[in-house]
C-alpha positions in Angstrom: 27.8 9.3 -27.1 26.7 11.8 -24.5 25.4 10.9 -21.3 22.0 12.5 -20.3 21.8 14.9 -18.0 20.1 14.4 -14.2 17.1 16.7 -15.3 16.3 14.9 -18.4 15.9 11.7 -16.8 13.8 13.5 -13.7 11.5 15.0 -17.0 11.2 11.3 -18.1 7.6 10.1 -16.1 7.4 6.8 -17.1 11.2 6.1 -15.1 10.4 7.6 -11.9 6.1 6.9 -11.9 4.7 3.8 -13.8 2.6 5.9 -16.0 1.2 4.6 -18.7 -1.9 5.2 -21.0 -5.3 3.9 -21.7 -7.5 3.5 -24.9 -10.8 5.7 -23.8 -12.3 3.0 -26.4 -11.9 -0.4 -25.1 -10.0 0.5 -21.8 -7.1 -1.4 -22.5 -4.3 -0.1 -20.5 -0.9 -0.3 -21.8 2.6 0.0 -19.9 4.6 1.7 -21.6 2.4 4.3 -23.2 1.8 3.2 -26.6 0.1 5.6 -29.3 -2.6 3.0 -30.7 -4.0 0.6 -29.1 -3.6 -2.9 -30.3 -7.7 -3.4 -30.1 -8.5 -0.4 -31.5 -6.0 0.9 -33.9 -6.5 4.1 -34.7 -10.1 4.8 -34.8 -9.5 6.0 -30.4 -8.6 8.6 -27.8 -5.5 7.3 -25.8 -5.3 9.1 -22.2 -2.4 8.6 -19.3 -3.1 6.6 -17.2 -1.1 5.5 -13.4 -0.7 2.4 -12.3 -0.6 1.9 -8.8 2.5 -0.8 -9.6 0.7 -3.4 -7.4 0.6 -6.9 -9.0 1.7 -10.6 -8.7 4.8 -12.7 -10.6 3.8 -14.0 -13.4 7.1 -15.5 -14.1 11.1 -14.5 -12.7 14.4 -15.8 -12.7 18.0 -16.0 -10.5 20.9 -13.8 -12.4 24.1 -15.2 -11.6 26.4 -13.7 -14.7 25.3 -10.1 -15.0 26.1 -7.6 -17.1 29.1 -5.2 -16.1 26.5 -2.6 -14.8 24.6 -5.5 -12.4 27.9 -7.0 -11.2 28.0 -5.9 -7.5 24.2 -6.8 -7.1 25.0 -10.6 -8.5 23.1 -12.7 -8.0 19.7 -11.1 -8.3 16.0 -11.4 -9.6 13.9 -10.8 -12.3 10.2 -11.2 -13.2 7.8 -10.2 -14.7 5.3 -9.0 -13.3 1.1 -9.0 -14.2 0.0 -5.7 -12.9 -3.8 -5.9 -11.0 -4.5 -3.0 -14.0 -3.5 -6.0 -16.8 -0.5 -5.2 -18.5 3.1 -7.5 -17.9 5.7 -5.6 -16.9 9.7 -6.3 -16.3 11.6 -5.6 -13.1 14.0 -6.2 -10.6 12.6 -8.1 -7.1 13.8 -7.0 -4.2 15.7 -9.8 -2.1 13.8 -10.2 1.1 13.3 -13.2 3.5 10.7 -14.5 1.6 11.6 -16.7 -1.6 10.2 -15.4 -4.7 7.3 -17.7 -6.1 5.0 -17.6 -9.8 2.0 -16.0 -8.0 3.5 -14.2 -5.1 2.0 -10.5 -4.7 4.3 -7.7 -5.3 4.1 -4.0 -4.7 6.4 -1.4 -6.3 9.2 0.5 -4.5 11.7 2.7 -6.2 15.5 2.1 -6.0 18.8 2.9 -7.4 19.4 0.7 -10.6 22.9 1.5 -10.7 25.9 4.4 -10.3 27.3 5.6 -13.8 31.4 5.0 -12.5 33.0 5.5 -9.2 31.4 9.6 -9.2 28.5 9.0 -11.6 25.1 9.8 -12.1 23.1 7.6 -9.9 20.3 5.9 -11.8 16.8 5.2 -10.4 13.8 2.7 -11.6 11.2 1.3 -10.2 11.6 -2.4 -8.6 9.5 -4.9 -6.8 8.9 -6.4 -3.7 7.2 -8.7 -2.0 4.0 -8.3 0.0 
C-alpha cells in the first residue's frame, strides 16, 4: 500500500481544522461531515461548519498497552469529548498537572500524532487539553 503524500494530508481539512458540517434544516451539527443529516434525511442543505474544538470530557481512559505506533507515548489518555457545538468527538488529552476528570473543560491544541519510522512523515491531529 502507498503511503500518502505530505500535501494530501495538508489538503485533508477535517485533520488539521475540526471542520465539520451543519444541516441548514434543523441545525444539527455533525463532526465528521456527514452528507445527511440523521434528523432530516435527505429532504436538507448541509453547509461546513467550524468548530471552535472547545468542550468538556464526557468520558476518557488511561492506555497502558498501545499499539506499535503509540508505544513511546505509553501511557496516555483518551476521551471523548462533548463539544459546546453538540457533537462527541475522540482524542488524545494532553498530560498536564491537572488529572483528567468526566466534566473537566477542554480546549483543542494541535500536535504530532506520531513519526512514520525513524525519517518518516510526521503526522499531525488535533488533541486536547485541559483548561
Amino acid at each position: 500500500m502507498e503511503k500518502a503524500s505530505a500535501s494530501a494530508w495538508r489538503k485533508f481539512s477535517a485533520r488539521y481544522n475540526m471542520i465539520g458540517n451543519v444541516c441548514k434544516t434543523c441545525n444539527t451539527k455533525y463532526f465528521p461531515p456527514r452528507i445527511v443529516c440523521k434528523n432530516c434525511g435527505r429532504n436538507t442543505k448541509m453547509e461546513s461548519f467550524a468548530f471552535t474544538g472547545n468542550g468538556e470530557i464526557f468520558s476518557f481512559t488511561k492506555i497502558h498497552v498501545p499499539s506499535e505506533a503509540f508505544k513511546e507515548s505509553a501511557p496516555y489518555v483518551i476521551g471523548v469529548i462533548k463539544l459546546d457545538e453538540g457533537p462527541l468527538v475522540e482524542g488524545h488529552i494532553v498530560e498536564s498537572s491537572k488529572e483528567p476528570q468526566i466534566g473537566a473543560k477542554v480546549k483543542q491544541v494541535f500536535r504530532r500524532m506520531y513519526t512514520d519510522g525513524e525519517e518518516g512523515l510526521i503526522t499531525y491531529h488535533f488533541k486536547f487539553e485541559l483548561i
